[in-house]
N, C-alpha and C positions, 0 to 999 in steps of 0.2 A: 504493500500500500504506500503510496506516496504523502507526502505531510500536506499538513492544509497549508495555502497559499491562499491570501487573499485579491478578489478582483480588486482592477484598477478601473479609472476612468467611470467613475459612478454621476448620470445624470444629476445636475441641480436640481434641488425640490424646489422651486420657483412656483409650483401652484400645488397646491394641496387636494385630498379624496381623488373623486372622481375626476372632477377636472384636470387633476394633474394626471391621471392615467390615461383618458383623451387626449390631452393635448400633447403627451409622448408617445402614444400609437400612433396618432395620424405623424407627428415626428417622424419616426421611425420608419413607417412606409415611404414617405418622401426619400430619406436618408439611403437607406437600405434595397428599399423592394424597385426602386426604378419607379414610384409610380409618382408621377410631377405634379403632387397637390399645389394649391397657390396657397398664399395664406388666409385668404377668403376660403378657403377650403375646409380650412383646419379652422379657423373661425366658426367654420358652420357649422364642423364637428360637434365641438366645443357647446354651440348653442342648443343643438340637437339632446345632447344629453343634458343642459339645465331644465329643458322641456320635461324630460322621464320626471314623473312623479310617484308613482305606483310600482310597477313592475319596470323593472331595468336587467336586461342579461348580458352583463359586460362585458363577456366573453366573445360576443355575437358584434362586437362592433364595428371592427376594422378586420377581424383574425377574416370573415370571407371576404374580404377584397383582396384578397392575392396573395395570403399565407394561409397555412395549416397547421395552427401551431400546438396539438395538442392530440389527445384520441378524442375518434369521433370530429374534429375539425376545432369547434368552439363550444363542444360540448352535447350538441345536440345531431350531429350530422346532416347540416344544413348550411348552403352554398347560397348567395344572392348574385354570385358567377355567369355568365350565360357566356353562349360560344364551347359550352364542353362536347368533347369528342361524341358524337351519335354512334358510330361502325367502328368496328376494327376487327381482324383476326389476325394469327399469325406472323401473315403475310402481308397485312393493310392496315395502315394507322398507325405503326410503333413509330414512334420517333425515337427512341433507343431503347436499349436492354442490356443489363448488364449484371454479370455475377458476383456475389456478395462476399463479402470472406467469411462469414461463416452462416450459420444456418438460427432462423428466428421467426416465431410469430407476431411481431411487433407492427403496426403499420407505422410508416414512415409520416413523416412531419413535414412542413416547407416552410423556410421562413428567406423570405425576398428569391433571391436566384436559388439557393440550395436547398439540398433534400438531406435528410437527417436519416440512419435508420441503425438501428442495435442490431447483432447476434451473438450468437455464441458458436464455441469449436471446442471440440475435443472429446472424448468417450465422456468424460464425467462433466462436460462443459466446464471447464476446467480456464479458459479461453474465451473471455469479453471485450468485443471488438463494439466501435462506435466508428461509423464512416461519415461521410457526405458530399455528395456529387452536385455537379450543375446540372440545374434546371435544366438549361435547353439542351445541353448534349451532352447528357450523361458522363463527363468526364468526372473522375474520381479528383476530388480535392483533397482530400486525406483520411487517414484511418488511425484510431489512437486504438489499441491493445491493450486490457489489463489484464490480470491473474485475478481468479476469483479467490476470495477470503474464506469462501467454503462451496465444498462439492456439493453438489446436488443429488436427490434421487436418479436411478438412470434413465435412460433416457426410452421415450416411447412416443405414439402420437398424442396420448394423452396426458403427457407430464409437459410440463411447459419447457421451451426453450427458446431463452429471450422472447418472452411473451408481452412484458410488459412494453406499453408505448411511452416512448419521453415525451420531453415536451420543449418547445423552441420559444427563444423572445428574442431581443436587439441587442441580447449582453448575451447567449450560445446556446447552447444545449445542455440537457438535463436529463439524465438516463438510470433509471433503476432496474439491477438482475434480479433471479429468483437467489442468489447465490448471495441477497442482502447488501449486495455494493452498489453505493446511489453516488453517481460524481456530475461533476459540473464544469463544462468545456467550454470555452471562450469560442468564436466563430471561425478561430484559425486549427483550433484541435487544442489548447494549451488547456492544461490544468488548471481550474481555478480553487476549486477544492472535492474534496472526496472521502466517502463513509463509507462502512458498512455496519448496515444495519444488525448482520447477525450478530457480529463481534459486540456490538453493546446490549441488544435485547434477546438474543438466544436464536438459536437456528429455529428456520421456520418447518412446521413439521402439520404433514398432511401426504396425502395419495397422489395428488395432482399436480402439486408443485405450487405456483405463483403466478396471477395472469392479472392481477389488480393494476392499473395505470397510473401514472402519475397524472394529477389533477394540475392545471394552470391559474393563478392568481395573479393580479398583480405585482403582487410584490414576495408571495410564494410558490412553494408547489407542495400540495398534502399529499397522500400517500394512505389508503386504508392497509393493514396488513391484518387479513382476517383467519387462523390457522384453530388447528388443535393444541397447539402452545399457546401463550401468553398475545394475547392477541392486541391492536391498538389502532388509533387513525393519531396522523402526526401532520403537523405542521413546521416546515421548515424553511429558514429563509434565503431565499435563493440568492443573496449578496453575499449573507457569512457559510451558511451553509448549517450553522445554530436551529438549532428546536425555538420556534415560536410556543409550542404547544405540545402536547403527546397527553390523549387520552385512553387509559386502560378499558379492554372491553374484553369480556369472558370468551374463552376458546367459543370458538365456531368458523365453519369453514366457508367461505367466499372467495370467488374470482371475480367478483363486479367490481367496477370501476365508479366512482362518484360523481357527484355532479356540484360543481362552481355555480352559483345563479347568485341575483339580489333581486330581495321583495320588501317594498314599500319600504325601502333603504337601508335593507339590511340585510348584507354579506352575508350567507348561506352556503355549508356545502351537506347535499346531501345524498344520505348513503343506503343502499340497499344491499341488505348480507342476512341471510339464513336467519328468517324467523322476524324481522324486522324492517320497519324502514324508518329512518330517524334525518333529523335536522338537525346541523351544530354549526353556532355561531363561528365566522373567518375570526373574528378578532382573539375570543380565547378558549374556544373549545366546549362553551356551553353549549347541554343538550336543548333545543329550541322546541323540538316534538317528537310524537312518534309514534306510530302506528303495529301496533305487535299481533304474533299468529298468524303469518305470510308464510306459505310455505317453496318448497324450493325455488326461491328469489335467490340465488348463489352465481348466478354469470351475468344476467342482463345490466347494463347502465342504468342509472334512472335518465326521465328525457321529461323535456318542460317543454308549453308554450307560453311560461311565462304568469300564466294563473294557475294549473295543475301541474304534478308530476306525475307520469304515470309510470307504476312500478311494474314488469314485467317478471315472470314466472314461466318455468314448466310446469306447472300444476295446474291443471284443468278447474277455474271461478276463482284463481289466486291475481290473474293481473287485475289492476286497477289503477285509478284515478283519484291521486289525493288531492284535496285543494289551500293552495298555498294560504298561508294567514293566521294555523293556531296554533295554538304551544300547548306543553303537557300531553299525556296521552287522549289524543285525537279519533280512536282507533273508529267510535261511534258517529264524532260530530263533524269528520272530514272525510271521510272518504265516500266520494263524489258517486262511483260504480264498481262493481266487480264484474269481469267479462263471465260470458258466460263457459257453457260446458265444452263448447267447442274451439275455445281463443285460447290459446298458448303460445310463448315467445321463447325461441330457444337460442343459440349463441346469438344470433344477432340481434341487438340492441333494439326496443319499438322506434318507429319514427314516426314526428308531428308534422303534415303539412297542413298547414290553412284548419279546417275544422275536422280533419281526417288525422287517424294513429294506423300507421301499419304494424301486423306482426307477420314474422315468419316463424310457424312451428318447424319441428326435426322433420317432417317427411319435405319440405320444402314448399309447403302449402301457403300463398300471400292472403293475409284479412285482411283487409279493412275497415275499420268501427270508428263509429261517433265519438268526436270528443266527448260533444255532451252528455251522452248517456251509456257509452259503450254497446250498442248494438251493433250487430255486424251489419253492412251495407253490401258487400258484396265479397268472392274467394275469386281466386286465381292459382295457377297451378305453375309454381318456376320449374324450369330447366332442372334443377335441382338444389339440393337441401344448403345452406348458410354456413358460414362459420363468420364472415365478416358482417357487423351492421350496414344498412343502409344505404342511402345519399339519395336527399330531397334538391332537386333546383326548382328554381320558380314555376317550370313547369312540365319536369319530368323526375321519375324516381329512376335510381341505379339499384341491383340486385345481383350481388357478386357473390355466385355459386363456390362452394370449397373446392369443385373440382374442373374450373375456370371460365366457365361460362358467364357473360355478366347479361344479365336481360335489363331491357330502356322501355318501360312505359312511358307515356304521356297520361295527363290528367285535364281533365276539360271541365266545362264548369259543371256538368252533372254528378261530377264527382263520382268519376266511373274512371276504370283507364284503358288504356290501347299498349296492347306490345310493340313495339316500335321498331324494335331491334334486340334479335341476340345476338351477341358479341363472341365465341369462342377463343379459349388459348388454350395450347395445348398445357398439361400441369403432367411433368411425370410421377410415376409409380409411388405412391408413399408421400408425395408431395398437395397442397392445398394451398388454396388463393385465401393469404388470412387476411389482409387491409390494401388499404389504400391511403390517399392525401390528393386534393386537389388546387390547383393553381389554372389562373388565366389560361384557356384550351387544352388545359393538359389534365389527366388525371395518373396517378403513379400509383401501380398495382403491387402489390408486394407477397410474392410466393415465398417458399421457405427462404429459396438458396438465391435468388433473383427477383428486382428489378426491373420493370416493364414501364414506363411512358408511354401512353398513349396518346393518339393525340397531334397534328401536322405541325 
């Protein structure tokens, strides 16, 4: 392990809250991503958010205008992009492809030109590599290598490897193993600083390994780690690399990822893990609500539009609809719907467009149901069965099959959809299409061992 080193070059706090995190995105995009705001621009940003009064998802503001800085994008897997690639196979649409150093479930991240993505190598994944390439023509930028501070269970399709996604901002990358080592890279590959997690709180112990995400903040990134050990959600700061926060939570096992939001101005991350779903305050950890007696809620994200979160399950009347606003246990006075006997959400994450939640069950079956009340509206039948969530554009959904196919409905106003296109890549033997990231015409597909751009 390398020692801690602290980052340089820390933006001036010249505006404070919210404003100050507006007014250094839209910064930052300018700076970074090539994209030539004016300062009427960033003015308007700026104004735009003193407007939110109510619900605000910070996450959602700048991250789709031409970064992807997180799992899921900005938390919800939803793009306000348009121009992304419709066709592709094989042979048509790639704009590069390229093979990775080592082997990982992780989807890859985008922040300005480059693409972020973690694996690992070796029998015991022994070997934690962190790369990232150009945007436009996949050339490799660099690749930093660590030693892991502990071996993992071995290895299978169903143990994770480099499963978890990092996360990217305008200061680098941020990447956590199952092997409990979370480090912090500048945009050139340098060290900024680096942990691991088993080494202070105990190896993580379970069947399945670790597939929980790094969550994106402001000014942090939290981390649920949910096992048959000593279990917790942590808050840590992404300048020093220091605990903000760590809350103890009793063994239980989960691979869901959380959710960043703010309601009626108040910083929230919330979490859905085996038997529960709860709220805690960004600032120090307080539990804000929660909802108990969910059953297998253990892989899905929670997903918002903002007034509900809807928690997804493989248990057949366990997804639902909570609505934003109470505290204490909730379990009677918020929860808005429970789907019925036929709605189930399996690895991939539900997604919100407009008044519509989609789920994918395991046989690869598409529902659609009411926000409002959870009724089903209408099924659809993919290509085949999920491992990655989603991806909503304004007016088409993505459905990216584990064994390469991506199906492109459209959505019109009947709130019905059209297949549009399925997409083929070929995925070898043993291998699956686990995520993706999208930017300006391109979306970047991430198989175990490889790197695909799509996209002219």
């Amino acid at each position: 392990m390398l020692g801690w080193r602290s980052p340089s070059g820390q933006a001036p706090e010249t505006l404070t809250g919210d404003h100050l995190l507006f007014y250094k995105r839209a910064c930052c995009q300018s700076n970074h991503a090539h994209l030539k705001y004016s300062m009427a621009k960033i003015i308007s940003i700026i104004l735009t958010c003193l407007l939110v009064q109510n619900t605000e998802l910070l996450q959602a503001d700048l991250s789709n205008e031409g970064n992807w800085p997180a799992f899921r994008g900005n938390g919800n897997s939803t793009t306000s992009l348009a121009e992304l690639p419709l066709s592709w196979s094989d042979t048509e649409g790639i704009a590069w492809k390229v093979n990775l150093t080592g082997y990982g479930q992780s989807s890859p991240v985008i922040w300005g030109e480059t693409v972020y993505v973690t694996s690992t190598g070796g029998d015991g994944k022994e070997k934690l590599f962190i790369e990232a390439y150009d945007l436009s023509s996949g050339e490799k930028q660099w690749v930093q290598e660590f030693e892991a501070s502990r071996t993992p269970k071995e290895v299978n399709d169903y143990i994770s490897r480099g499963a978890p996604t990092p996360v990217v901002d305008e200061a680098g990358v941020y990447a956590f193993f199952e092997s409990g080592d979370l480090v912090a890279l500048d945009s050139s590959g340098g060290v900024r600083w680096q942990r691991s997690l088993t080494e202070e709180y105990g190896d993580f112990v379970g069947n399945h390994g670790v597939g929980s995400s790094l969550i994106n903040t402001p000014n942090s990134i939290v981390l649920l780690v949910d096992h048959d050990g000593p279990s917790y959600l942590i808050n840590i700061d992404k300048a020093s690399g220091k605990n903000r926060w760590k809350i103890k939570r009793k063994a239980r096992v989960s691979w869901s990822t959380p959710l960043y939001l703010t309601h009626n101005s108040l910083e929230q991350i919330v979490v859905s893990s085996n038997g529960e779903a709860a709220a805690f305050k960004l600032e120090d950890g307080e539990k804000l609500w929660w909802v108990e007696g969910i059953e297998k809620n253990t892989v899905n994200a929670p997903t918002t539009n903002g007034d509900i979160v809807i928690i997804g399950s493989s248990e057949p009347t366990q997804t639902m609809a909570i609505s934003l606003g109470g505290s204490g246990d909730i379990s009677e006075s918020h929860v808005k719907w429970r789907a019925g006997q036929g709605v189930t959400s399996s690895f991939g994450s539900p997604l919100i467009h407009d008044d519509t939640v989609f789920f994918v069950n395991r046989a690869g079956a598409l529902q659609a149901a009411s926000v409002e009340d959870g009724s089903v509206l209408w099924e659809r039948r993919l290509p085949g069965s999920t491992w990655a969530s989603p991806l909503a554009t304004a007016d088409r959904l993505y459905f990216f099959c584990k064994e390469g196919p991506t199906a492109v409905h459209s959505l019109d106003v009947n709130k019905t959809s059209e297949e549009l296109a399925i997409n083929p890549l070929t995925v070898a033997e043993g291998d699956r299409l686990y995520g993706f990231a999208v930017a300006p015409g391109r979306i970047v597909i991430r198989l175990a061992e490889q790197l695909i751009a799509v996209g002219e």
